[in-house]
Every structure is written in C-alpha cells, then in structure tokens.
KOLSE-829172 format. One record per residue: residue number from 1; residue in three letters; x, y, z of N, C-alpha, C, CB in turn. Coordinates in Angstrom, 2 decimals, padded with zeros to 5 digits. Glycine has a CB too. Example, Ala and Ser with C-alpha at 12.3 -4.5 7.8 and 13.67 -1.06 7.14 Angstrom:
# residues 2
kolmi:donu:n.east:n.north:n.up:ca.east:ca.north:ca.up:c.east:c.north:c.up:cb.east:cb.north:cb.up
1:ALA:013.19:-005.69:007.80:012.30:-004.50:007.80:013.20:-003.30:007.80:011.31:-004.47:009.05
2:SER:012.85:-002.25:007.08:013.67:-001.06:007.14:012.90:000.03:007.87:014.08:-000.60:005.72
***
This chain:
# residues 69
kolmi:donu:n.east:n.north:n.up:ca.east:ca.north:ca.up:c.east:c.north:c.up:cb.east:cb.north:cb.up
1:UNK:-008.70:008.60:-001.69:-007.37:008.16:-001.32:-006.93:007.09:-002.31:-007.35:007.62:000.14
2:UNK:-005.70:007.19:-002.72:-005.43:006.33:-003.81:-005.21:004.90:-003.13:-004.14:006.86:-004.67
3:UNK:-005.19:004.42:-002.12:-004.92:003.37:-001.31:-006.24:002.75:-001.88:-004.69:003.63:000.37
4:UNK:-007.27:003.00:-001.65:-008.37:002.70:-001.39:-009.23:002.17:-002.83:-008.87:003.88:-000.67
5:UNK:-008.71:003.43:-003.80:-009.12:003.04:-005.50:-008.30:001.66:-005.70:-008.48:004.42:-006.87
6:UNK:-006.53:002.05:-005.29:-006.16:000.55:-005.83:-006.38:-000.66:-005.08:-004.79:000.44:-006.09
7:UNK:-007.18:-000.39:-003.92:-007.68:-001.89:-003.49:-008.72:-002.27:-003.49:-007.51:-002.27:-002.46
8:UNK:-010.01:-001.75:-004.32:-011.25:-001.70:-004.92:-010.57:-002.51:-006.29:-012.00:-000.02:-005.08
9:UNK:-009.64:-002.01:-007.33:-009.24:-002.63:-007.81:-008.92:-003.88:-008.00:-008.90:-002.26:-007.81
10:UNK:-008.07:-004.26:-007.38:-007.70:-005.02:-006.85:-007.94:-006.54:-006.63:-007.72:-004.51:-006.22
11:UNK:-009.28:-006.32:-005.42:-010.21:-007.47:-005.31:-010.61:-006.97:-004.05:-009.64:-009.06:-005.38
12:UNK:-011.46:-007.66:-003.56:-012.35:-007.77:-002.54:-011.42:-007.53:-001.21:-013.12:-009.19:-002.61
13:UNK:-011.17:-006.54:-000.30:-010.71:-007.10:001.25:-011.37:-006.46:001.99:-009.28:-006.99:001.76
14:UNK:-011.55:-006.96:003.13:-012.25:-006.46:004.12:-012.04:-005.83:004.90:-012.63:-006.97:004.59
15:UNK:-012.46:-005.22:006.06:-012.33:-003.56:006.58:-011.57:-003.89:007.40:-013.56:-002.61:007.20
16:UNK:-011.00:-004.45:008.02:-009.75:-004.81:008.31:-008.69:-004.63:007.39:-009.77:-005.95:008.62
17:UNK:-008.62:-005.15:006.46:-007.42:-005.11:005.55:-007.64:-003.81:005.11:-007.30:-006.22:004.36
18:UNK:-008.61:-003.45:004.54:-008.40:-001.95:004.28:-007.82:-001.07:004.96:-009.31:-001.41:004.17
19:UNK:-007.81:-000.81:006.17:-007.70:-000.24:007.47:-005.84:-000.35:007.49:-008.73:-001.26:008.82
20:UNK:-005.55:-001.67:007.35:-004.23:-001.70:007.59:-003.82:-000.99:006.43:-003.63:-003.05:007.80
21:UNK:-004.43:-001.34:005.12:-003.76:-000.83:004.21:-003.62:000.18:003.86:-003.88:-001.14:003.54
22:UNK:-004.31:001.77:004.69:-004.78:002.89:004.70:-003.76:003.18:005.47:-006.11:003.16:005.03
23:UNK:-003.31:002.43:006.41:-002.16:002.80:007.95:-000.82:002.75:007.23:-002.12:001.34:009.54
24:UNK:-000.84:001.87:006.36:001.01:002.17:005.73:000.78:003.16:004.89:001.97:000.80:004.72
25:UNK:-000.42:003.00:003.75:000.06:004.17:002.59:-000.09:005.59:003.76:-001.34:004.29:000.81
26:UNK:-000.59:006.06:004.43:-000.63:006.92:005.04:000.58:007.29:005.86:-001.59:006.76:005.56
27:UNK:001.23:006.07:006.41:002.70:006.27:007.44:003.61:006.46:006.07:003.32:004.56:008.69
28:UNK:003.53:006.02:004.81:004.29:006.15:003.75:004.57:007.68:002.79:003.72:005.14:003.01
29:UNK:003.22:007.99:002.37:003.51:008.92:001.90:003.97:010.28:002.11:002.94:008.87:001.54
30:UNK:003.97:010.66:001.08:004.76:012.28:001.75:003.67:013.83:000.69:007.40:012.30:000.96
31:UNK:003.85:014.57:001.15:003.16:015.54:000.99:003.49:015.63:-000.15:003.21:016.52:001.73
32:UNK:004.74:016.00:-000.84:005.20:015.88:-002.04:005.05:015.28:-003.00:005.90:015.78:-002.03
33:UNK:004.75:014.38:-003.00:004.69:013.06:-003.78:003.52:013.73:-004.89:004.11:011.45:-002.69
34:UNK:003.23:013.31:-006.22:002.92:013.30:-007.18:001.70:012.04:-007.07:004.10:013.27:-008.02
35:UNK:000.60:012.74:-007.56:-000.38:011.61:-008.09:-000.31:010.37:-007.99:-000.53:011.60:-009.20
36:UNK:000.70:010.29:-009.78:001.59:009.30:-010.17:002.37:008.51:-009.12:002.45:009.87:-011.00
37:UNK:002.91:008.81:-008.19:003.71:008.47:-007.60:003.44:007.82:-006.27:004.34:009.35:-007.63
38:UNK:002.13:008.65:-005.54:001.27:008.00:-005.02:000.23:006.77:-005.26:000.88:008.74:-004.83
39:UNK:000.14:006.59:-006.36:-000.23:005.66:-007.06:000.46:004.66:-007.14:-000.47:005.97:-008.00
40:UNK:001.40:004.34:-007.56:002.38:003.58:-007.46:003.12:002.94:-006.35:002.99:004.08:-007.98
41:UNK:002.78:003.98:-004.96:003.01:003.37:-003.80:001.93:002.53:-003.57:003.24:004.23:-002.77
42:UNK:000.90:002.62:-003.60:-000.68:002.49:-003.43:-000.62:000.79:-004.11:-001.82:003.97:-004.53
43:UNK:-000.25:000.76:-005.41:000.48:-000.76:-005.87:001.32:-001.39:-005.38:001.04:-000.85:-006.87
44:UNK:002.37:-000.76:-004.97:003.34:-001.73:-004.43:002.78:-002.07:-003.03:004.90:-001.14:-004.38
45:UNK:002.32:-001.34:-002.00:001.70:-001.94:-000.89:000.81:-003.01:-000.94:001.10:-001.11:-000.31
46:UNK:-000.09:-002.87:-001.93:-001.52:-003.76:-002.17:-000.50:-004.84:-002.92:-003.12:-002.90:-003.33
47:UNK:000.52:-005.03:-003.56:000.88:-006.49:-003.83:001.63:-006.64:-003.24:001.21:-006.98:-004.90
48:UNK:002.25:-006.21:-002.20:003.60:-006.99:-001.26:002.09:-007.29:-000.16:005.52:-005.59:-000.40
49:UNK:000.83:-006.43:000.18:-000.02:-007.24:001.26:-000.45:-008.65:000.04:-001.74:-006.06:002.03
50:UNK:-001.14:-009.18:-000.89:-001.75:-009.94:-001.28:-000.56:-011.05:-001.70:-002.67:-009.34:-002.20
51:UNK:000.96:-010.69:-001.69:001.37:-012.11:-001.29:001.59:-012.56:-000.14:002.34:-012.44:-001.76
52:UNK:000.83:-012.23:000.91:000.52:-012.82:002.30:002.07:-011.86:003.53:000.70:-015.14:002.06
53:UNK:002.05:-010.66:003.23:002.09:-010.01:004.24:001.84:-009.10:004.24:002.79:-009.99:004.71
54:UNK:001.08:-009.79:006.13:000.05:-009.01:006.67:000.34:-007.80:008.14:-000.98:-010.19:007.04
55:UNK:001.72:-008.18:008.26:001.95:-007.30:009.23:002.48:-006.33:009.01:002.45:-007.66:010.04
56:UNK:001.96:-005.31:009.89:001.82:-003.83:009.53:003.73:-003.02:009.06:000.93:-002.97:011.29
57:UNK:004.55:-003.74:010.53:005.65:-003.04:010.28:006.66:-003.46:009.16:006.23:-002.99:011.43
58:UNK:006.05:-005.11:008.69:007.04:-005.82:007.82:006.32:-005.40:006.39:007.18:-007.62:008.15
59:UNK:005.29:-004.67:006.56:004.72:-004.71:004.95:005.70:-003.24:004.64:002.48:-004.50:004.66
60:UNK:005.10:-002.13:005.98:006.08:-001.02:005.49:007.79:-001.19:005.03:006.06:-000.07:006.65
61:UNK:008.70:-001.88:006.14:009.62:-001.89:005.19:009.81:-003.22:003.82:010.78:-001.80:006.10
62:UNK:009.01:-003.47:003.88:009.37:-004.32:002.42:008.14:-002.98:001.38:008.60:-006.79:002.47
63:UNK:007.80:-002.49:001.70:007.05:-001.23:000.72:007.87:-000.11:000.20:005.93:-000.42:001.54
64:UNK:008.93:-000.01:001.32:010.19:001.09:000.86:011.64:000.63:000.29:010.61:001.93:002.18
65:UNK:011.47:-000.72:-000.08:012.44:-000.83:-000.93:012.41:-000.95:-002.38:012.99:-001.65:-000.56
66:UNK:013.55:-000.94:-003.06:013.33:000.00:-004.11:012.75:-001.09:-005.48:014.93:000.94:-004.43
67:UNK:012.14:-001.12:-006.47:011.71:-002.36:-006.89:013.00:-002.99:-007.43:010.53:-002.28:-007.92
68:UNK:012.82:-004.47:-008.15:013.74:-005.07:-008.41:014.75:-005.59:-007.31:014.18:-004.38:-009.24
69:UNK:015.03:-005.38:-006.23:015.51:-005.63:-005.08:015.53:-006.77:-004.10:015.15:-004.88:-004.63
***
C-alpha cells in the first residue's frame, strides 16, 4: 500500500498513526487513480498528518484540497 511505503519513509509512527493513516488514504482513493497519483496522495496525507493534524475527518478534508490553496 503506498500509504504505508510513504510513511516508512517518512519517519517513525506508530500503529496508531499508521492505522489512521491507512483509514484516509483508503476513504481517499479511487480505483482509478494511477500509481503516480496514488502516491502523491499518500504524500500529501503523511504531511498535512506530521504538521500536527491528527484528526481523522479534518486531515481528510484538508487532503482533498487542491495544492497551493
């Protein structure tokens, strides 16, 4: 799961945080989606969680907006 490579990446979090962070890219993605593209969600989740948000429904919509925003 690309969630999971980019938060091995990343740094260290614990199975908790993983867990959450498995619950958005998963409520996020779409079948369609491209590698690439999944990947890139997989980043933007893991740095909107590591500047300190941690809640589940506020990470998703700050994950679906568009960058630069």
């Amino acid at each position: 799961m690309p969630i999971r490579r980019k938060a091995v990446d990343a740094g260290i979090f614990d199975p908790d945080e993983l867990a959450l962070l498995g619950r958005v890219f998963a409520q996020m993605k779409t079948p369609d989606q491209s590698a690439e593209s999944q990947s890139r969600l997989a980043s933007r989740i893991i740095a909107n969680f590591m500047t300190g948000v941690v809640d589940e429904a506020e990470l998703i919509a700050l994950s679906r907006q568009p960058l630069g925003r």
